[in-house]
C-alpha positions as CSV (number, residue, x, y, z in Angstrom):
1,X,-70.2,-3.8,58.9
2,X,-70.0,-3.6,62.7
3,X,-68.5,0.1,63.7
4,X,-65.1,-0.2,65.5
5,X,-64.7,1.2,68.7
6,X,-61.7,2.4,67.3
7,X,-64.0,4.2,64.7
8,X,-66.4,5.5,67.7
9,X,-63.7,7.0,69.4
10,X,-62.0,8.8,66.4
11,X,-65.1,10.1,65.8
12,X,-65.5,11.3,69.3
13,X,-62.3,13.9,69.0
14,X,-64.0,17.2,68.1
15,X,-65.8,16.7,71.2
16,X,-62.9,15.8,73.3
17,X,-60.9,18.8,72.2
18,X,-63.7,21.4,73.5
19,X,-63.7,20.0,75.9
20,X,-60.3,20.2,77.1
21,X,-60.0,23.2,76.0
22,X,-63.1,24.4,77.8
23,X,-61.7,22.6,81.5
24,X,-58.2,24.1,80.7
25,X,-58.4,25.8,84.2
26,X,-58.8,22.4,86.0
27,X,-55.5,21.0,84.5
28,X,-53.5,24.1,84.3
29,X,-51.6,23.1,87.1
30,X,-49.6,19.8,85.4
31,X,-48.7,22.1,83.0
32,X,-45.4,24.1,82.3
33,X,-45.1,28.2,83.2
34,X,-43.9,30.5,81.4
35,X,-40.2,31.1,81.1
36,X,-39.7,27.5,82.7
37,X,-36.9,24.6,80.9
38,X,-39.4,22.0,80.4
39,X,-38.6,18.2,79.5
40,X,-42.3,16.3,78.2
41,X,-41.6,12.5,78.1
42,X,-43.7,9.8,77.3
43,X,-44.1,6.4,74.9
44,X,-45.0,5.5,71.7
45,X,-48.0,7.5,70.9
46,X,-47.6,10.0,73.9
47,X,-43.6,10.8,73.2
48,X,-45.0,11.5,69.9
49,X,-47.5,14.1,70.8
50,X,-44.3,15.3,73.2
51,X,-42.0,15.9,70.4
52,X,-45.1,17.5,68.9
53,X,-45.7,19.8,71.8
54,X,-42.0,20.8,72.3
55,X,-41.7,22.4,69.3
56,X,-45.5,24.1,69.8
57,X,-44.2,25.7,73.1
58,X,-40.5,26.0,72.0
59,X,-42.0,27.9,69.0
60,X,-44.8,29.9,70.2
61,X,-42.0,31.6,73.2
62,X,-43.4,29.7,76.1
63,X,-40.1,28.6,77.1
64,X,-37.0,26.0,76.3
65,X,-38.7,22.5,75.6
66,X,-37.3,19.1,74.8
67,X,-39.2,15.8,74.4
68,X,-37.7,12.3,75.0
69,X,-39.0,8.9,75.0
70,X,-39.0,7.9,78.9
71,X,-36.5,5.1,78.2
72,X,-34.1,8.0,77.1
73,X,-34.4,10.7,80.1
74,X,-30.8,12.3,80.1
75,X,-31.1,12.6,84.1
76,X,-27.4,14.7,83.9
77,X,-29.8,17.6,82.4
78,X,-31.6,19.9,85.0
79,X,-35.2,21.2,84.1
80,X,-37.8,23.4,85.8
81,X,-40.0,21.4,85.4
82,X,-40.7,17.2,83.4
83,X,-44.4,16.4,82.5
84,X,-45.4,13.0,81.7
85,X,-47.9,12.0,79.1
86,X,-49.5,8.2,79.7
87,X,-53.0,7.1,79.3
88,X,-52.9,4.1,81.4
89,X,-51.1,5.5,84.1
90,X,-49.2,2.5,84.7
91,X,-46.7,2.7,81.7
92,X,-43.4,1.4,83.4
93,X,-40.6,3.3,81.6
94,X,-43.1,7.1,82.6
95,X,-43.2,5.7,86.3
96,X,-39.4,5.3,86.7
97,X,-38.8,8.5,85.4
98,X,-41.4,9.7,87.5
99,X,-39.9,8.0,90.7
100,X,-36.2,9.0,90.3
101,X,-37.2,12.3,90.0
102,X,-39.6,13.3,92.8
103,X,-38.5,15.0,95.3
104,X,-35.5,16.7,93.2
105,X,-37.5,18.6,90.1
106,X,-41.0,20.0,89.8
107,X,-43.6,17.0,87.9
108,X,-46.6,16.6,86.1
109,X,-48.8,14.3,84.8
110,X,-51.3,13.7,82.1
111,X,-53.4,10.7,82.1
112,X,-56.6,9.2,81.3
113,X,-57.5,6.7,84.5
114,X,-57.6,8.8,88.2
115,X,-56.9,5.1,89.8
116,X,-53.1,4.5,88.7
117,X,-49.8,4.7,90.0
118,X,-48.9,8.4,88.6
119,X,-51.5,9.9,91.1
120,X,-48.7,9.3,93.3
121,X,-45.9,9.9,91.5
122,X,-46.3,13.2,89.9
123,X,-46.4,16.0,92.0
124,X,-49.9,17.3,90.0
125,X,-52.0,15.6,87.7
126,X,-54.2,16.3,84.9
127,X,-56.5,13.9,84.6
128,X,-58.4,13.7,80.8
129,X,-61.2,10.9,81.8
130,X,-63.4,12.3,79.5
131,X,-60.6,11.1,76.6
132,X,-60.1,7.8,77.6
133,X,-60.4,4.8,75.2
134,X,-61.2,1.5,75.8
135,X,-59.3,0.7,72.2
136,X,-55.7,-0.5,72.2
137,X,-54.5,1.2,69.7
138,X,-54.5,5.5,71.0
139,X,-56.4,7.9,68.9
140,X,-58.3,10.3,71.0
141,X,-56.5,10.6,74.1
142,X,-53.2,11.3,73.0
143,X,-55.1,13.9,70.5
144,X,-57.0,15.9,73.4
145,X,-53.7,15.9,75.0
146,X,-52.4,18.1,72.2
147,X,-55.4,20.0,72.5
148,X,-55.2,20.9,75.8
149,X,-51.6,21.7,75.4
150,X,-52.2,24.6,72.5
151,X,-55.5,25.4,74.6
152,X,-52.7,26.4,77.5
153,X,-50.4,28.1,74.6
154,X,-53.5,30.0,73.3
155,X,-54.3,31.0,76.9
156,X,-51.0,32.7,77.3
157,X,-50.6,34.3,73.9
158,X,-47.8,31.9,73.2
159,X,-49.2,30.2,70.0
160,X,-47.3,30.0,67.1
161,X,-47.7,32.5,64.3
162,X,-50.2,31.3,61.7
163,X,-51.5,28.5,64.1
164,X,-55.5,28.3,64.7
165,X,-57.3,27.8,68.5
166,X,-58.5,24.5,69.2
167,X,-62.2,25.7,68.2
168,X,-61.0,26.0,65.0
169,X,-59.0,23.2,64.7
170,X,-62.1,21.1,66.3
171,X,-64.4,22.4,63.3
172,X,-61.7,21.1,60.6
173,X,-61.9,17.6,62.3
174,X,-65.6,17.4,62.3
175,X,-64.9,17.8,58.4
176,X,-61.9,15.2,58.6
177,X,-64.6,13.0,59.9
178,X,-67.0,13.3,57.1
179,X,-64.6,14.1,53.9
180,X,-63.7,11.2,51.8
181,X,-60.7,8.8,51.2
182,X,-59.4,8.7,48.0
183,X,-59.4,5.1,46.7
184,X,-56.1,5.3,45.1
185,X,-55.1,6.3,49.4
186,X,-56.7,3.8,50.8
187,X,-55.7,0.8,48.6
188,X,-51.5,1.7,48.3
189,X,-49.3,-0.4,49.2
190,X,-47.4,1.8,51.2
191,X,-47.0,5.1,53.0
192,X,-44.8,7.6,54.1
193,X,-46.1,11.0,56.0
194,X,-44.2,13.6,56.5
195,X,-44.2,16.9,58.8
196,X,-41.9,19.7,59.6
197,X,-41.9,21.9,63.0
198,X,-44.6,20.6,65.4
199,X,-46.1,18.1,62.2
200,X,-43.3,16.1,62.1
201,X,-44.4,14.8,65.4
202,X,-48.1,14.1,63.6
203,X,-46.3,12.2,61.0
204,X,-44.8,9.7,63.1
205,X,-48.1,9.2,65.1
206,X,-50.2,8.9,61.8
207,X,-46.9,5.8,60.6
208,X,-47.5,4.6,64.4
209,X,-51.4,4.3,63.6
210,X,-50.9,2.4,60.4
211,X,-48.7,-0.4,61.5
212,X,-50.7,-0.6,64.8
213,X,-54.0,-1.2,63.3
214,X,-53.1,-2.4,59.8
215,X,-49.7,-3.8,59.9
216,X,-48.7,-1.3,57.1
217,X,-46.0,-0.9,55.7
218,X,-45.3,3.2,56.9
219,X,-42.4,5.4,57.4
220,X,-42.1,8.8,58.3
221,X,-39.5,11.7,58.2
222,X,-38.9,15.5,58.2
223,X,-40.3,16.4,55.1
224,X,-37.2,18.3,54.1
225,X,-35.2,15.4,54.5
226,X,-37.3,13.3,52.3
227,X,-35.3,14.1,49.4
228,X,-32.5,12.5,51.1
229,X,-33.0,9.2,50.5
230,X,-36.5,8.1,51.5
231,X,-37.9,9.4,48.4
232,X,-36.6,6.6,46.4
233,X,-39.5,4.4,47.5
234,X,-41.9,6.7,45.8
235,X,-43.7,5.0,42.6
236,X,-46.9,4.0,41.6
237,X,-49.5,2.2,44.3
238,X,-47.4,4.3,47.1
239,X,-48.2,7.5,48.9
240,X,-46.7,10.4,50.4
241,X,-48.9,12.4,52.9
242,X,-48.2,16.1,54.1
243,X,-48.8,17.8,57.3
244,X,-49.1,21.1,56.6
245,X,-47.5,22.5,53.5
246,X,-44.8,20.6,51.7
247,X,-41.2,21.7,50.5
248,X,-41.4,23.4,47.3
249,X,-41.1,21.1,44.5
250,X,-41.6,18.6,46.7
251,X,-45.1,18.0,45.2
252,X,-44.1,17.7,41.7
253,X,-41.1,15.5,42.7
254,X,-43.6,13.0,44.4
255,X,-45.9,13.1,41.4
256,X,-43.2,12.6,38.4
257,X,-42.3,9.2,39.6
258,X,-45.8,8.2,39.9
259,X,-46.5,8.3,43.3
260,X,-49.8,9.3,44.9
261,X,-49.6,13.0,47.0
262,X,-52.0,13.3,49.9
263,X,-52.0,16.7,50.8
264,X,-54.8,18.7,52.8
265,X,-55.7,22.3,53.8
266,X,-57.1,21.2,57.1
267,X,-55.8,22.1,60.6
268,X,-52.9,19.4,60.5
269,X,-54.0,17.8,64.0
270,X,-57.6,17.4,62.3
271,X,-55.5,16.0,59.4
272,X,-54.2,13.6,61.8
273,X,-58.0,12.2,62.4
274,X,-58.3,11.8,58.3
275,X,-55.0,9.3,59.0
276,X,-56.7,7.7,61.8
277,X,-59.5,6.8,59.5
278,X,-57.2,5.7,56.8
279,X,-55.5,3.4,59.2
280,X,-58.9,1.6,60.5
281,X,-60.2,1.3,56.9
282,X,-57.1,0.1,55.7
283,X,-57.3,-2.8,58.1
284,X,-61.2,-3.4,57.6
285,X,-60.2,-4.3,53.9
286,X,-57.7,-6.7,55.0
287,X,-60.3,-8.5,57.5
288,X,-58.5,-7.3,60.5
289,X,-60.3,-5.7,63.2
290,X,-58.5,-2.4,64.3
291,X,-59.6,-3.0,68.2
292,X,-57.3,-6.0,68.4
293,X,-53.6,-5.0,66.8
294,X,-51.4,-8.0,66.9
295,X,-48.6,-8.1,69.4
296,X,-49.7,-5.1,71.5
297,X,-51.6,-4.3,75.1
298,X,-53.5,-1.4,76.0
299,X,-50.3,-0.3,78.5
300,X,-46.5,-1.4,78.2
301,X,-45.8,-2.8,82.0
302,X,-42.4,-4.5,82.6
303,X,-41.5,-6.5,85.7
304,X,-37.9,-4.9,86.2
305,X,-37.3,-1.2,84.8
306,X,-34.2,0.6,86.0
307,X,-34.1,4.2,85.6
């Protein structure tokens, strides 16, 4: 079977991590201070690795942090400081924001393509090249992103206690790279990941991945919340996937009524790469090829946004 370039660029992410990491002090710039009210925005994928993030910083005493989707942006709020996550550059909801604001709050960009409208917009931009991806569907970009952002936290002694450095979390992912699926994973009928702090953020990206590339049938929720419903559609042929550690009892819940537990011990951003490869094989089985998802475009650009 032909390799993906989906698959190629998943694989690429230990690399792209370093590497962020290792350039932190070109980028630092886009990024928040310390002490600063912060507001990350973004879409799809990249609000996703906001929400992430926001809880990361918020967590880890770097300052106040909230995350919106850009369609949301509650302009009545004031902020030190909003940083924008988009790849393409040209996402239209990221630009509006972007363009309302200037002039009246501190910006910042992170983006994948030096040639796009943000350049202009934000007030400083980091610019990941080296994480750019020719796929539609958003693996390592959005990831390195995440990377560079704990990279900053790490810098300033501002990680969360009991999370690793991006070295560390780089190593897991070269092992989430190599470590095998479990058949009864990758044949289910459906999924539901769940997170809790930071991860919950992971667990939406890791649904997002699945329906993108697969068009699986994937929820996602605050893993103490799935007992609140969502695990009624638990059984046999369906799993539930953990970032990080689970509830307790949570486990044993999942497993009594049949259902399949994927749980792991890895760095849950490198856990995030084990869902990426789930997703691609998942749609390889099917006869669908992960570089083409149905119904999407590499960037989201509308004729008429108003912010």
């Amino acid at each position: 079977m032909t390799t993906t370039r989906t698959a190629v660029e998943i694989a690429s992410q230990p690399a792209t991590w370093r590497q962020a990491a290792r350039t932190l002090s070109q980028h630092v710039a886009a990024l928040p201070r310390r002490g600063e009210r912060v507001a990350v925005i973004g879409c799809g994928t990249s609000w996703f690795m906001a929400l992430a993030y926001a809880e990361l910083r918020e967590s880890g005493g770097h300052g106040e942090t909230d995350a919106f989707a850009a369609s949301e942006f509650p302009y009545g709020r004031r902020y030190d400081r909003v940083v924008a996550i988009t790849r393409s550059g040209t996402t239209s909801e990221v630009l509006a924001v972007l363009s309302r604001l200037r002039g009246t709050v501190p910006t910042g960009a992170i983006t994948a393509d030096p040639t796009t409208p943000v350049m202009d917009l934000a007030d400083e931009v980091a610019v990941l090249d080296f994480a750019d991806e020719e796929s539609v569907v958003q693996t390592r970009f959005a990831t390195t992103v995440l990377a560079l952002f704990r990279a900053h936290l790490e810098s300033e002694d501002a990680l969360p206690e009991g999370l690793a450095s991006v070295e560390d979390a780089a190593r897991d992912a070269e092992q989430a790279l190599t470590s095998p699926l479990d058949e009864s994973v990758r044949t289910a009928e459906q999924f539901t990941f769940l997170g809790a702090g930071w991860t919950y953020g992971l667990a939406l990206e890791a649904g997002l991945k699945m329906r993108e590339a697969a068009g699986a049938w994937t929820e996602a929720y605050p893993a103490m919340e799935y007992r609140h419903g969502p695990i009624s559609i638990t059984g046999p042929g369906r799993v539930t996937w953990g970032f990080g550690a689970l509830p307790a009892g949570l486990a044993d819940e999942v497993r009594k009524v049949g259902g399949t537990l994927a749980e792991s011990d890895l760095d849950p951003l490198a856990d995030l790469v084990r869902a990426q490869r789930l997703a691609v094989a998942v749609a390889e089985a099917q006869g669908l090829n992960p570089d083409t998802p149905r119904n999407l475009t590499r960037s989201v650009v509308l004729t008429d946004v108003h912010a």
